[in-house]
C-alpha positions as CSV (number, residue, x, y, z in Angstrom):
1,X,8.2,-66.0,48.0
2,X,10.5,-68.8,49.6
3,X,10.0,-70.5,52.6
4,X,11.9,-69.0,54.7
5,X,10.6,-65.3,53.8
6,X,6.8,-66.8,54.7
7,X,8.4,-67.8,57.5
8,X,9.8,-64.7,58.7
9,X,7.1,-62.9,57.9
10,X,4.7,-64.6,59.8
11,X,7.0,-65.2,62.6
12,X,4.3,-63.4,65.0
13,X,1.2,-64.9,63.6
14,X,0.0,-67.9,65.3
15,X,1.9,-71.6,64.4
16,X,4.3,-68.9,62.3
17,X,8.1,-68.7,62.6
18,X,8.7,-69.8,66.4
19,X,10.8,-72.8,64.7
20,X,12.5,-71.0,62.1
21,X,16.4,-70.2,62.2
22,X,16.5,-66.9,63.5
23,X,19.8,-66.4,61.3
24,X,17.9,-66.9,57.8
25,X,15.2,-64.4,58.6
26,X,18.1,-61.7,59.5
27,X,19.7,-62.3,56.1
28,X,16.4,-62.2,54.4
29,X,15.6,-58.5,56.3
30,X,19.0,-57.1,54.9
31,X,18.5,-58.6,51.7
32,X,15.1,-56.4,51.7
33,X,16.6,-53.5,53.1
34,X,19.3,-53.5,50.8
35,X,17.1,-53.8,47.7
36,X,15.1,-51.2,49.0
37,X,17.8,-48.8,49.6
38,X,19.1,-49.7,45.9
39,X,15.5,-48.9,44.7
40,X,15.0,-45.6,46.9
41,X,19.4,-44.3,45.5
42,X,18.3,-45.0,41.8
43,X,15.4,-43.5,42.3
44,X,17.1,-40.1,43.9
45,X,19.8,-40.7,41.0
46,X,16.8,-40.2,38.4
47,X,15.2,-37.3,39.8
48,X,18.6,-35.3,40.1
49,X,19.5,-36.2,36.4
50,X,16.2,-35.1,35.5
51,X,16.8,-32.0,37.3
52,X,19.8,-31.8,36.0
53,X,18.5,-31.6,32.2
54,X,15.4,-29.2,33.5
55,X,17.9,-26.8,34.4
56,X,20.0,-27.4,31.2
57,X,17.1,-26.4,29.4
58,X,16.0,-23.4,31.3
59,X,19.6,-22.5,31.1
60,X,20.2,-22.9,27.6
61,X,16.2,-21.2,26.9
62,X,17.6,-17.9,28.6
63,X,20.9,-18.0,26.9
64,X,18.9,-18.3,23.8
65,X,16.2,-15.6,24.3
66,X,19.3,-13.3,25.5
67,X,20.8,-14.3,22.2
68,X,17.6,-13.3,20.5
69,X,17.4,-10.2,22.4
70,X,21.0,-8.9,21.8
71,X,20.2,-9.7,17.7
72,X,17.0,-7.9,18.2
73,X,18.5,-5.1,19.4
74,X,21.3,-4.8,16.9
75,X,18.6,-5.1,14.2
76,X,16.5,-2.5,15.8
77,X,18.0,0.6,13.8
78,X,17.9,-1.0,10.6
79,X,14.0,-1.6,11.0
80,X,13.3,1.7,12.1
81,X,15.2,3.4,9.0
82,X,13.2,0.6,7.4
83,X,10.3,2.4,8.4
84,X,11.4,5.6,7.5
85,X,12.2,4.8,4.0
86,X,9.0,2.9,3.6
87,X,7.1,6.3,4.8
88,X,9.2,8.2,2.8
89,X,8.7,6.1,-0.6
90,X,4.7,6.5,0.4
91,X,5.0,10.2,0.9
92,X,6.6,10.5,-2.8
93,X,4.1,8.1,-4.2
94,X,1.5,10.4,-3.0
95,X,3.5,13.3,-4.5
96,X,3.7,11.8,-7.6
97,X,0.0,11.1,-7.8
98,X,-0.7,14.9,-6.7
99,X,1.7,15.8,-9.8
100,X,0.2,14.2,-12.0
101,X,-3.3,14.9,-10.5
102,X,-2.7,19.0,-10.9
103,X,-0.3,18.5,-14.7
104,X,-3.1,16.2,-16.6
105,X,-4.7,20.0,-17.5
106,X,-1.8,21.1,-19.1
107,X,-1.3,17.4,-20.6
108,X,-4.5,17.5,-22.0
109,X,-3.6,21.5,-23.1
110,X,-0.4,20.7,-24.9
111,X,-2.1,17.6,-26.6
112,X,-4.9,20.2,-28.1
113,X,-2.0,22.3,-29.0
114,X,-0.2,19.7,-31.5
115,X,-3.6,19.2,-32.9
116,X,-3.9,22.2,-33.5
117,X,-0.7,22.7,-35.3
118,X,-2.0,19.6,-37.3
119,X,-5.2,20.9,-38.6
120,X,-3.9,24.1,-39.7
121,X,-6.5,25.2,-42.1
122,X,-6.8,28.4,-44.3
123,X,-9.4,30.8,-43.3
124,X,-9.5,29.6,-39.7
125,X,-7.4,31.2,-36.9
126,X,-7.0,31.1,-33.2
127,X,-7.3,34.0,-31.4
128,X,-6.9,32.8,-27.8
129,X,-6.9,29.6,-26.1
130,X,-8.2,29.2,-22.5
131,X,-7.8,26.9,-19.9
132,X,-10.7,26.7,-17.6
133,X,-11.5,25.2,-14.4
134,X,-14.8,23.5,-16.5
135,X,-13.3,23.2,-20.0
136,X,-10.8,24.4,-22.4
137,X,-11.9,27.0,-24.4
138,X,-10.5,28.1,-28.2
139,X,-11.9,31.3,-29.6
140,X,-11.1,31.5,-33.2
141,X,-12.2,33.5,-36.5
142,X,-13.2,32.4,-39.9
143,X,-14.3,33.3,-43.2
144,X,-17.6,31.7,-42.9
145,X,-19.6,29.7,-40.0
146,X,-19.2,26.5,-42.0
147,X,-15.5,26.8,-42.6
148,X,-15.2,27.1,-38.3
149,X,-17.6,24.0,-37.9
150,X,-15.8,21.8,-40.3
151,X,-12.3,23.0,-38.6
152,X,-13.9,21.7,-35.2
153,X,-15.6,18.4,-36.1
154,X,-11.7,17.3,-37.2
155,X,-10.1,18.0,-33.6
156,X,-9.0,15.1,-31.9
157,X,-10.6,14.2,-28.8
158,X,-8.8,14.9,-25.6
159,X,-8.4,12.9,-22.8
160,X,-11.2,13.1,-19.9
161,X,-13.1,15.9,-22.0
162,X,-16.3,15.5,-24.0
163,X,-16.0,15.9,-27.4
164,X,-15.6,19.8,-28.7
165,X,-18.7,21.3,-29.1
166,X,-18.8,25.0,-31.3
167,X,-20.9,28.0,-29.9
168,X,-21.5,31.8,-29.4
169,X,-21.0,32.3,-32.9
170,X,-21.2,36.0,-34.2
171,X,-20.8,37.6,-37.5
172,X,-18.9,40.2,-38.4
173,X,-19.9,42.8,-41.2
174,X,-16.6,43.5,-43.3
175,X,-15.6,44.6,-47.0
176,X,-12.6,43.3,-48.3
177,X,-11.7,45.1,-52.2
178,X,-15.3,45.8,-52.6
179,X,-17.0,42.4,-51.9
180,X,-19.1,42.0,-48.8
181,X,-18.1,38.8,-46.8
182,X,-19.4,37.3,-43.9
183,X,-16.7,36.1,-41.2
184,X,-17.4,34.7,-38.2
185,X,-16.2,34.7,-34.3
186,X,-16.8,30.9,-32.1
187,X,-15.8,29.8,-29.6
188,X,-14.9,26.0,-29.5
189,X,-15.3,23.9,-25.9
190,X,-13.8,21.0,-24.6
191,X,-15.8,20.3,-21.9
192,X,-14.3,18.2,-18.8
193,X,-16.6,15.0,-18.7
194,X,-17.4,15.3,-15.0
195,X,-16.9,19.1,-14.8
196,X,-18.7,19.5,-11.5
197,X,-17.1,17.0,-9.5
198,X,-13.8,16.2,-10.9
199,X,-12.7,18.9,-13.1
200,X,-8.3,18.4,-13.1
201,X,-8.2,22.3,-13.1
202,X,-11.0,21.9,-10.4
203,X,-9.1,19.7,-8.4
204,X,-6.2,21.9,-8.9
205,X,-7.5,24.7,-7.5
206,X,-8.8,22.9,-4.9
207,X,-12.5,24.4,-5.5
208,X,-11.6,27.9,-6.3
209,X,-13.6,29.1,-9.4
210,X,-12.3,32.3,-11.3
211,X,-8.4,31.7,-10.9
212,X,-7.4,28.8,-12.4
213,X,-4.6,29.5,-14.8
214,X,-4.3,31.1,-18.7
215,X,-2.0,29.3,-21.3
216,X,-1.3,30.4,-24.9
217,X,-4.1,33.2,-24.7
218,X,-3.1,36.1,-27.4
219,X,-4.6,39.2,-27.9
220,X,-7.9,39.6,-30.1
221,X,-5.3,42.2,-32.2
């Protein structure tokens, strides 16, 4: 600080400015006012231009959410037929697994058939085949109870049944040109492997015992 500013500004303290020029201290006050108006404009001038670029943001924040908005709403249909197809593809998976759920009886049925037509075997027919809500069954006649074993060990295993098993055998008393023979009745099982709980023909008939379905059954003639 100069002289002349002490000066002035101790002009009313004791021994102070009382022989200053009064005209220097009046040029040093408008000095100081001016600077101080200078300070308080660019000051003003600041706060409006950051104003100014607050409200250019909020502005261009709304124009953009409006922006988003508009798109959102434009996209709207195609997401909800989005949706729709998506439920719709679920729905037909589901359908597909029910399908294939209720058919893997007859799968299994048709695959036991084509055996069947491979082990063709002399002295050994089929008289029915049924299909079971617990198994598969094949009643058959042969010349001789060791003739229908051997004709059931060489059946191919089918899928999600237990292994076929041979039972209720009966003989039957004939005479054919003179000669007593001894033919036999079975009936040959293909028992589901979790027949209780998961049967397919179970499943099928969603618990209903008694009604499930006959394929290829023939006549005992």
């Amino acid at each position: 600080m100069n002289a002349i500013a002490a000066g002035c500004l101790d002009k009313d303290g004791p021994g102070g400015a009382s022989g200053r020029e009064p005209l220097a201290c009046g040029v040093w006050s408008t000095r100081r006012r001016r600077r101080r108006s200078l300070i308080e404009g660019a000051a003003a001038v600041l706060m409006g231009a950051l104003a100014a670029v607050g409200w250019a943001m909020v502005g261009a924040l709304d124009e953009r959410r409006t922006r988003l908005e508009r798109e959102w709403a434009q996209l709207a249909p195609s997401m909800a037929e989005y949706a729709r197809l998506e439920q719709a593809a679920e729905s037909m998976r589901a359908r597909e697994r029910e399908v294939q759920q209720r058919t893997q009886p007859y799968v299994a049925l048709l695959s036991l058939l084509e055996a069947l037509s491979r082990e063709a075997h002399a002295g050994v027919t089929v008289s029915r085949l049924q299909l079971r809500t617990d198994d598969i069954e094949l009643h058959l006649n042969a010349v001789d109870s060791l003739s229908a074993a051997a004709w059931a060990e060489r059946l191919p295993p089918i899928a999600g049944a237990k292994p076929a098993e041979i039972g209720d055998l009966k003989l039957i008393a004939t005479t054919s040109g003179g000669e007593a023979r001894r033919p036999v009745e079975a009936v040959v099982r293909f028992r589901w492997s979790d027949a209780e709980q998961s049967s397919p023909l179970r499943r099928t008939a969603h618990g209903q015992r008694g009604r499930a379905p006959r394929a290829g059954e023939r006549s005992d003639g």
